[in-house]
One Martini backbone bead per residue (centre of mass of N, CA, C, O) as a GRO file, in nm:
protein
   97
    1UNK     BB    1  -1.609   0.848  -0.360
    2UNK     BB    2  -1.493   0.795  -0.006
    3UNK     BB    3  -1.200   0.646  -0.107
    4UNK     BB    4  -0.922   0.817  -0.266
    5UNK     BB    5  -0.701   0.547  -0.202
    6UNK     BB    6  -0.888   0.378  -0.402
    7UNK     BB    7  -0.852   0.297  -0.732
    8UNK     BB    8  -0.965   0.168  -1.008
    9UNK     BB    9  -0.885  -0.087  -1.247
   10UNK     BB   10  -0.796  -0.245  -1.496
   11UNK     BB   11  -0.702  -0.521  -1.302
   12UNK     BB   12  -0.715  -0.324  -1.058
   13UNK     BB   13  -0.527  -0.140  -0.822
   14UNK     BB   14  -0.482   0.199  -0.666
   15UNK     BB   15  -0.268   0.343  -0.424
   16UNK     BB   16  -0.252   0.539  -0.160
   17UNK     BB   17   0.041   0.572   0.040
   18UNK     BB   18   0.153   0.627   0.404
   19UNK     BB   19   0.479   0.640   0.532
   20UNK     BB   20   0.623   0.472   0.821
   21UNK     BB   21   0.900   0.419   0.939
   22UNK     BB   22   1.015   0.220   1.229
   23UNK     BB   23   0.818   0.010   1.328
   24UNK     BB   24   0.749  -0.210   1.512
   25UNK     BB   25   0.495  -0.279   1.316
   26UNK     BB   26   0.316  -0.382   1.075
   27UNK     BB   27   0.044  -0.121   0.990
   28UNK     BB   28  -0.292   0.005   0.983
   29UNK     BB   29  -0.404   0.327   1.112
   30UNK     BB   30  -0.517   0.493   0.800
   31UNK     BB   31  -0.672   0.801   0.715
   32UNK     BB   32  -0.461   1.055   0.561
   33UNK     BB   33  -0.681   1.170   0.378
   34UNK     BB   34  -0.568   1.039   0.043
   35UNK     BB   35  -0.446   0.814   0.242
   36UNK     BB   36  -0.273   0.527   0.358
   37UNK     BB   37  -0.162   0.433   0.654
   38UNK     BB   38   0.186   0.285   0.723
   39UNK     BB   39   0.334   0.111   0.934
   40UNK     BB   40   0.688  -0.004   0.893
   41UNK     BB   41   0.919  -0.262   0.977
   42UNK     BB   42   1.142  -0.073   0.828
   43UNK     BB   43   1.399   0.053   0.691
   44UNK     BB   44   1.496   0.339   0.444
   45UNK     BB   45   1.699   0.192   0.323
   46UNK     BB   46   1.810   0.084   0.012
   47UNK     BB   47   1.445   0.000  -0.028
   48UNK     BB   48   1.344  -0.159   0.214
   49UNK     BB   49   1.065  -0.022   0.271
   50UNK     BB   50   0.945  -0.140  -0.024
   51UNK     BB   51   0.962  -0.401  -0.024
   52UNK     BB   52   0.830  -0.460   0.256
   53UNK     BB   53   0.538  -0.329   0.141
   54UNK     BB   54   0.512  -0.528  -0.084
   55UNK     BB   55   0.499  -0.796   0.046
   56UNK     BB   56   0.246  -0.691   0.258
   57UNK     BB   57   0.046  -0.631   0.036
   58UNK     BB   58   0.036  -0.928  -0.077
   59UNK     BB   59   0.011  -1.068   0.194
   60UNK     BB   60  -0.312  -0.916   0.215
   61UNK     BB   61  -0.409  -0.967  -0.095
   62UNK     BB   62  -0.350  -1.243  -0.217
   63UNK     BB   63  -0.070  -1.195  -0.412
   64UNK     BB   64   0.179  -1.156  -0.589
   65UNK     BB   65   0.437  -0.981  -0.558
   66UNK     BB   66   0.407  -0.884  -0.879
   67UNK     BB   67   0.109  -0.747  -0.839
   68UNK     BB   68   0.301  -0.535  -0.678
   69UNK     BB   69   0.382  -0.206  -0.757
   70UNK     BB   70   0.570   0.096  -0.768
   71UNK     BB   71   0.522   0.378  -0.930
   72UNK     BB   72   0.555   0.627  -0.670
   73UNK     BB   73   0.780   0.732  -0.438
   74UNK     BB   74   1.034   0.565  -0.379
   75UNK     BB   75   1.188   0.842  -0.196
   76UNK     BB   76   0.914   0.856  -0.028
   77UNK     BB   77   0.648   0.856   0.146
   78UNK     BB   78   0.454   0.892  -0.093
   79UNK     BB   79   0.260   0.608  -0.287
   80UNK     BB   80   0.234   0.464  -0.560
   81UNK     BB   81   0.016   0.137  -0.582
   82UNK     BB   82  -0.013  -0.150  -0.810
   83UNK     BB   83  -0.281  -0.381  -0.813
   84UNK     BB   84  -0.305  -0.709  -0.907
   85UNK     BB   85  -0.623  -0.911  -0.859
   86UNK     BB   86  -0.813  -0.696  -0.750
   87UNK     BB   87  -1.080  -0.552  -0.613
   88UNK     BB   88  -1.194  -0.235  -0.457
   89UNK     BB   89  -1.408  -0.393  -0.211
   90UNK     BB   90  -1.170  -0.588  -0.115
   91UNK     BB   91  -0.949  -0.351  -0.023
   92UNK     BB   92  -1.160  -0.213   0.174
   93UNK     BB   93  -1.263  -0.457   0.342
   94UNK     BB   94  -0.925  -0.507   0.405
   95UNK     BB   95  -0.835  -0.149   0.540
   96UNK     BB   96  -1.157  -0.108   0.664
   97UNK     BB   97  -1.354  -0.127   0.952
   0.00000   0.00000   0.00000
């Protein structure tokens, strides 16, 4: 596996993502290390950053807000995000060039 930000689960995947809060616009910049770099348009504060994620998650990987949770990293930069609905070459072949 040479992507490990992105593990297959059974009926979806999970992503390991590096966020960077307060960007112009939100976009995929790289991965850095086994995470996938997202630049986010959202503050820090109050859970923004998050919903924003999840959001953008969703309609980039065109699911259901619902089938996007956030698991792990609510309050930190590195966050671990399960999608429902999607398989992993889906997901590669839409976040890496």
């Amino acid at each position: 596996m040479s992507d490990p930000w992105c593990t297959a689960l059974a009926g979806g995947v999970r992503l390991a993502v590096q966020i960077t809060p307060n960007a112009r616009k939100t976009e995929v910049v790289g991965v850095l290390g086994d995470a996938l770099k997202i630049k986010l348009q959202a503050q820090p504060v109050e859970g923004q950053a998050n919903a924003a994620l999840v959001k953008w998650l969703a309609k980039e990987l065109k699911v259901a807000r619902g089938a996007v949770v956030l698991t792990h990293g609510a309050t930190g930069r590195r966050k671990l995000v399960e999608v429902r609905g999607v398989e992993r070459e889906a997901v590669l072949r839409h976040f890496t060039p």
